[in-house]
N, C-alpha and C positions, 0 to 999 in steps of 0.2 A: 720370301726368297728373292723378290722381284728386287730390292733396293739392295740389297745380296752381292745379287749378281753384276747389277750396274755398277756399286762401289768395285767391284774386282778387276771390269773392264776400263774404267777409269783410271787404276793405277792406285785406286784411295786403299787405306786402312781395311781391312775385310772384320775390326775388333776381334773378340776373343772368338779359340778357334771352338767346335762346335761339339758334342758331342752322341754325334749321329749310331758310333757303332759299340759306344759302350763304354772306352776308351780312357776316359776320364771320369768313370765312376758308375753308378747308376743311373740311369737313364732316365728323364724327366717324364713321367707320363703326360705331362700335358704338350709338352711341343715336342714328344718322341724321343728328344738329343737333339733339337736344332736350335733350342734357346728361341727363337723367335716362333709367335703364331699368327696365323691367316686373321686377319677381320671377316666377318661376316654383318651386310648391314643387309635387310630385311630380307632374309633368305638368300642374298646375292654376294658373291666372296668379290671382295673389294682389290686394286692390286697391288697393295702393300701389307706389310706385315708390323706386328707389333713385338716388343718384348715380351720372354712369358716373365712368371714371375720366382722362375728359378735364378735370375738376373742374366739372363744371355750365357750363363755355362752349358743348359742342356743336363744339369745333375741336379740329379732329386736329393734335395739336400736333407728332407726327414727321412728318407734313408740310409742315408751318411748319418746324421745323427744315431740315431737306433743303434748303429752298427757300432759309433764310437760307445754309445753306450752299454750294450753287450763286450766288448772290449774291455772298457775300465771294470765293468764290472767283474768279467772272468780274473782280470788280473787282481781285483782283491782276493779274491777269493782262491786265487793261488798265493798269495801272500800270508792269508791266517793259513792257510793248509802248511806253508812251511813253519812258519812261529808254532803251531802248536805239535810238528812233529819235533822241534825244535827242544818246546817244554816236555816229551814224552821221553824224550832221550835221555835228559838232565836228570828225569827220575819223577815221573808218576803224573797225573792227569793233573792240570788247570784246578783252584777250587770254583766250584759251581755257585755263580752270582744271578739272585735272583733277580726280577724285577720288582720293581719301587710298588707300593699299594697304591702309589697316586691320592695320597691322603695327604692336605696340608698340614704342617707344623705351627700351629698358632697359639695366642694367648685368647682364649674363651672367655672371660673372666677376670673382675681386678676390679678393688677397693678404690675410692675416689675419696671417700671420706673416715673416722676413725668409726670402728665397730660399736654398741652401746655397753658398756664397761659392765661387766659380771662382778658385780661387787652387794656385800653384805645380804648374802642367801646362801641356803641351804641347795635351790632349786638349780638343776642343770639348765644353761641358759645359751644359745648361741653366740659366738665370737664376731661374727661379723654375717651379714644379711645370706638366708640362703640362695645358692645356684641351684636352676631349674638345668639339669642333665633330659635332652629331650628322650621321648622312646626310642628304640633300638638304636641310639648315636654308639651303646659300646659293643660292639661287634667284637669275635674274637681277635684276641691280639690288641685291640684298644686299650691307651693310656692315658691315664689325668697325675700330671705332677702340680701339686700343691703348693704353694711355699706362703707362709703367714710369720709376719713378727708383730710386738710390740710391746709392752709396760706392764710390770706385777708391784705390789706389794702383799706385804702383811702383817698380821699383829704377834707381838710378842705370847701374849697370855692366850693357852688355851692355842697351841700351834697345831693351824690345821693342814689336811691332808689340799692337794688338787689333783683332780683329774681329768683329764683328755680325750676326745674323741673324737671319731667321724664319723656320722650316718648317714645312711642310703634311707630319705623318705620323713629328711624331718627331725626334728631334737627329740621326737618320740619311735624314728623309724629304727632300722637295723644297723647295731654297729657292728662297720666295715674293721676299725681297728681303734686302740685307745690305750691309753700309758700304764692306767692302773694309777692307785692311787700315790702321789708323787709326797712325802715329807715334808713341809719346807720347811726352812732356816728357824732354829729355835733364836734367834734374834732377828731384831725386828730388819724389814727389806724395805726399799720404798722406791718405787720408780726404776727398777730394776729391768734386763730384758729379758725377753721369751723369742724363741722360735721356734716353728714347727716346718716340720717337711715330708711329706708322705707321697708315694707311688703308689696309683692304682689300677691295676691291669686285670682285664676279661680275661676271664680263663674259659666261660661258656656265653654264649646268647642265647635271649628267648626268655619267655614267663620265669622259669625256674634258673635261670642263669647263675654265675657265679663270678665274683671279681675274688683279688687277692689284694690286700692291701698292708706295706709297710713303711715305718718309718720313724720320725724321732721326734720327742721335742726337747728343748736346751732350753734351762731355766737358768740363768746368770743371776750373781748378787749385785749391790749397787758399791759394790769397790770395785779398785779397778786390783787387777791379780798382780802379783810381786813374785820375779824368778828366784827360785831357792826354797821358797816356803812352799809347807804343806798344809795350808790354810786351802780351804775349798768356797772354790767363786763359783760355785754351779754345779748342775746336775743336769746330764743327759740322760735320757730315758728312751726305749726302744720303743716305738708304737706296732702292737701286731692284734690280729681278729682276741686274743683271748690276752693282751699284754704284752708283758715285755717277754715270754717266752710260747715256743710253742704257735706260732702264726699258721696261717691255714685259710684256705678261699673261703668265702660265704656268700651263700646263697640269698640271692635276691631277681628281683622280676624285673628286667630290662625291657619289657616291650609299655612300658608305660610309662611317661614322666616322672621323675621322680627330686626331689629336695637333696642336694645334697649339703649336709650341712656341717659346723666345725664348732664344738661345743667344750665347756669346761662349769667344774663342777665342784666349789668347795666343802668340805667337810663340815664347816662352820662359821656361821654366820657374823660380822663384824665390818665395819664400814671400812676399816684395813684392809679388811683381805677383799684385794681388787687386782680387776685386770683387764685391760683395752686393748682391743686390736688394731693397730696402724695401718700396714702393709698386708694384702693377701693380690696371690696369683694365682688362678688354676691355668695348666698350660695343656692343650693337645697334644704330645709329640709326634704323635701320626695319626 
């Protein structure tokens, strides 16, 4: 107070004015509303004063703060109070939007090199190396989107059948879904394309759990198609737990690791009837 007072009687500057009685806001608990504090040096009050560190206003400015805070905040919130009597008026409630799982969307899985070619057997054989799906990753509502291409042929004489599949546990575990057996071309194919694309979603978790799986694969011939004509370049086929009709969940044990694997299977055996996998993707979507 003491440099205060002197500035005042000198005629000087007195700075900014003070807020002793409230006046200018909240009141600074530490220097009262005078902006400035007493020193004290070893138990002895010295006769000058300091700034506090409200900066010389005397206003407690984290309670100004709070207070603008309380403020903005009331005012949103009369803001959606009018928008949504806004939408109630227009005719009937908002629709209700949930919150995110917080599950990333990623790619799990992916071919670097070409699968080992299923060619001249009887034996169902894997298309490309199995994915290790760890224990309980499919929780309900969890998704694996699949997508695999690449190269068929086959032989003329003794036209065999192919079939499709995906299993949970291995080229000897549970199949999830598979095409049935597929016809091909009673003329000869060779280096032809294939694609598969398959969804598969928990429908339960746990030991006895349940996925549901479907989808398709697209067998092309190796011409190329001509608009007009009704010459057939290919055959789609539906992939579901039991074929191409009639799909349905299956039951398998999620709390365990498990192979999940992508498998084809000819009818009949000849060094023709072949087929490689190029491209495979399994994808997370949540």
């Amino acid at each position: 107070m003491g440099n205060h007072m002197d500035a005042h009687l000198h005629g000087k500057p007195t700075g900014p004015a003070h807020n002793l009685f409230g006046d200018l806001g909240p009141r600074c608990p530490r220097c009262s509303g005078l902006g400035h504090v007493l020193n004290l040096s070893a138990g002895i009050v010295v006769r000058y004063t300091s700034r506090c560190t409200c900066g010389g206003t005397g206003v407690d400015k984290e309670a100004v703060l709070q207070h603008e805070i309380h403020s903005l905040t009331q005012r949103l919130a009369d803001l959606e109070a009018a928008f949504f009597k806004q939408i109630t008026v227009r005719g009937g409630l908002p629709p209700t939007i949930k919150n995110s799982r917080q599950y990333w969307c990623e790619m799990i899985a992916w071919a670097t090199a070409d699968g080992t070619a299923v060619a001249n057997t009887t034996t169902e054989a894997i298309v490309f190396p199995n994915v290790t799906i760890p224990a309980n990753y499919m929780q309900d509502g969890r998704a694996l989107f699949a997508k695999l291409r690449g190269r068929w042929s086959n032989v003329v004489t003794a036209v065999p059948t192919l079939t499709w599949a995906c299993r949970w546990g291995g080229v000897t575990g549970t199949v999830i879904a598979t095409s049935g057996a597929i016809v091909t071309p009673a003329t000869a194919t060779t280096n032809a394309q294939w694609a598969v694309e398959l969804e598969i979603q928990t429908r339960s978790n746990g030991s006895a759990g349940t996925v549901f799986a479907m989808g398709s694969v697209t067998m092309h011939e190796d011409a190329a198609p001509t608009f007009g004509t009704v010459t057939n370049y290919g055959v789609v086929s539906p992939m579901g737990s039991a074929g191409v009709a009639a799909p349905a969940a299956v039951a398998v044990d999620l709390t365990a690791d498990a192979a999940l694997s992508f498998t084809a299977d000819w009818s009949a055996a000849n060094a023709s009837n072949t087929l490689t996998g190029h491209n495979y993707h399994l994808m997370a979507p949540n």
